[in-house]
C-alpha positions in Angstrom: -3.5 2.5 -3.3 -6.4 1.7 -0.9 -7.4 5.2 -0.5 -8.3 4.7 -4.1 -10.1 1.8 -4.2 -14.0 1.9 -4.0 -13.5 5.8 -5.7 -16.2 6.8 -8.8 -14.8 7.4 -11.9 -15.9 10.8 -12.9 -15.2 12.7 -16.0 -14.7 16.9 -16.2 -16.0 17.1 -19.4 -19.8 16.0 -18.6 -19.3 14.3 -15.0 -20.7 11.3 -16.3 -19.6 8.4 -13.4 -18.2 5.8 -15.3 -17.5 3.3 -12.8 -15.2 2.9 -9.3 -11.4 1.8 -9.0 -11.5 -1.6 -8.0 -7.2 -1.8 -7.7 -4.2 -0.9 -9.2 -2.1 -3.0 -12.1 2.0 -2.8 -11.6 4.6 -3.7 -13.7 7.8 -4.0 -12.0 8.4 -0.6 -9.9 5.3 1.2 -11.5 2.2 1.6 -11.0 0.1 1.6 -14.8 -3.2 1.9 -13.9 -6.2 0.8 -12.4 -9.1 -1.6 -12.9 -12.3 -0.3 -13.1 -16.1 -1.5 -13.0 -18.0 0.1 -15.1 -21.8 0.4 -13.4 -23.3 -1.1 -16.9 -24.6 -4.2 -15.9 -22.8 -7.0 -17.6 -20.2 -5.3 -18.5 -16.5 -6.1 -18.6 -13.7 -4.6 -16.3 -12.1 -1.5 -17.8 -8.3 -0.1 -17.8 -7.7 3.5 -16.7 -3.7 4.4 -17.8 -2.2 6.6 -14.6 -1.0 9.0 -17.5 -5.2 9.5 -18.2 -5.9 10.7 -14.6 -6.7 14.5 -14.5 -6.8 14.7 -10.7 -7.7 12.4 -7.4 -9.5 12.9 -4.7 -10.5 11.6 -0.9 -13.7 11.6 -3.1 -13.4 10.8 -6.5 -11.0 10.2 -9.7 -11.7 12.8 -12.7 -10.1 12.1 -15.9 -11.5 14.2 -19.1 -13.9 11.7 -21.0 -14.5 8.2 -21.2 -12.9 7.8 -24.1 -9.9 7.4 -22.1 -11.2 4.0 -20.4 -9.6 1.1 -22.2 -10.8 -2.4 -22.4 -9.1 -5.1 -20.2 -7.4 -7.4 -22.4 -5.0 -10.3 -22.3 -2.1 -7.2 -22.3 -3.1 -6.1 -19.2 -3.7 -9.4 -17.7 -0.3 -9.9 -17.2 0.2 -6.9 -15.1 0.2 -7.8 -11.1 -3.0 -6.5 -9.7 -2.3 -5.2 -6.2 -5.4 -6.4 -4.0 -7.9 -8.8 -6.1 -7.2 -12.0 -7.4 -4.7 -14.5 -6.9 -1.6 -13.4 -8.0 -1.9 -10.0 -5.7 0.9 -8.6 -4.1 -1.1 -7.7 -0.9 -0.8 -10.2 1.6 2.6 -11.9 0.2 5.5 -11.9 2.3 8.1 -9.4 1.5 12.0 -10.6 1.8 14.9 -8.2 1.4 17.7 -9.0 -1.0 19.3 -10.3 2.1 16.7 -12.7 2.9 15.0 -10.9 5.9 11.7 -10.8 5.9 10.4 -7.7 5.9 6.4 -8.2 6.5 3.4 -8.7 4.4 2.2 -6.5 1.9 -0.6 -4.6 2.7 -0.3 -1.3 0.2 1.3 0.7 -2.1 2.0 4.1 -2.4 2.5 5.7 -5.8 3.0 9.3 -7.2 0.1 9.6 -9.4 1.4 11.9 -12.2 4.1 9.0 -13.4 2.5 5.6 -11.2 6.4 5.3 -10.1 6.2 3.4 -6.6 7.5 5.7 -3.7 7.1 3.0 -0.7 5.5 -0.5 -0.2 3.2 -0.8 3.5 4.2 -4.0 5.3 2.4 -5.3 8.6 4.1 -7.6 11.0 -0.2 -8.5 11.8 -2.9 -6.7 13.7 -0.9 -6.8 17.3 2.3 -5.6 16.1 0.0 -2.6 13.8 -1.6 -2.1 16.8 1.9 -1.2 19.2 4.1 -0.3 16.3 1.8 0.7 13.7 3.0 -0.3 10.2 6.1 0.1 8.5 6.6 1.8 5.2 9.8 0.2 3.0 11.6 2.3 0.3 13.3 0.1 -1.6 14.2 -0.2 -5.6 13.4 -3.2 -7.2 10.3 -5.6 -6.2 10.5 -8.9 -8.3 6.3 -10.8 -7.6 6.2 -14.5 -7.5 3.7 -16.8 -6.4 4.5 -16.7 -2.9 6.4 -13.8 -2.2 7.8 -10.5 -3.2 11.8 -9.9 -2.7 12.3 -6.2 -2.2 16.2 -4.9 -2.7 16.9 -2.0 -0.4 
């Protein structure tokens, strides 16, 4: 997911830039879509559905028109963004089912076709990535709550 953040929104049809992925909404094991902001000035966050990306890119995202942007509404507020605001899974300790604790989440790696979640990135901190590097955690079901994420394996 952070390989996409910071990426222009650019449509095939014209390739009118329409804004840059500022994170990715999940609900339960899927990834939905991301939150965009638009370069109008004033102008409200946008949602881009996963099933609406044509193609991405080191460089870009391309999807076919802007029609395909939606407005972020109260729907989509009760997603769980994956890096901004406060109830962001980055960051949050991740538990297994057994009660281990697994790490902190630090991404999330998604098949972009269908959004479904192939692995969460957990860090033990900068020493640990540093000697070990970080770990990526397969697991099935991820349930979000205030101040953690339990992760069954």
């Amino acid at each position: 997911m952070q390989a996409l953040i910071g990426l222009p929104i650019i449509t095939t049809a014209d390739g009118e830039e329409l804004g840059h992925v500022i994170d990715g909404l999940m609900d339960g094991n899927t990834v939905v879509g991301l939150l965009v902001k638009p370069h109008r000035l004033l102008a409200h966050h946008l949602f881009l559905p996963v099933e609406q990306i044509a193609q991405s890119g080191s460089s870009a995202v391309m999807v076919k028109n802007s029609t395909v942007l939606q407005a972020y509404s109260d729907r989509h507020k009760q997603l769980y963004p994956i890096c901004t605001s406060r109830k962001k899974l980055k960051g949050k300790p991740v538990l297994s089912d057994e009660g281990e604790l697994l790490g902190l989440a630090e991404d999330v790696y998604f098949e972009m076709e269908l959004g479904t979640i192939i692995g969460y990135e957990v860090t033990d901190g900068w020493l640990a990535d540093l000697k070990e590097g970080r770990q990526v955690i397969k697991g099935h079901d991820l349930i979000i709550k205030k101040e953690r994420a339990i992760l069954s394996l």
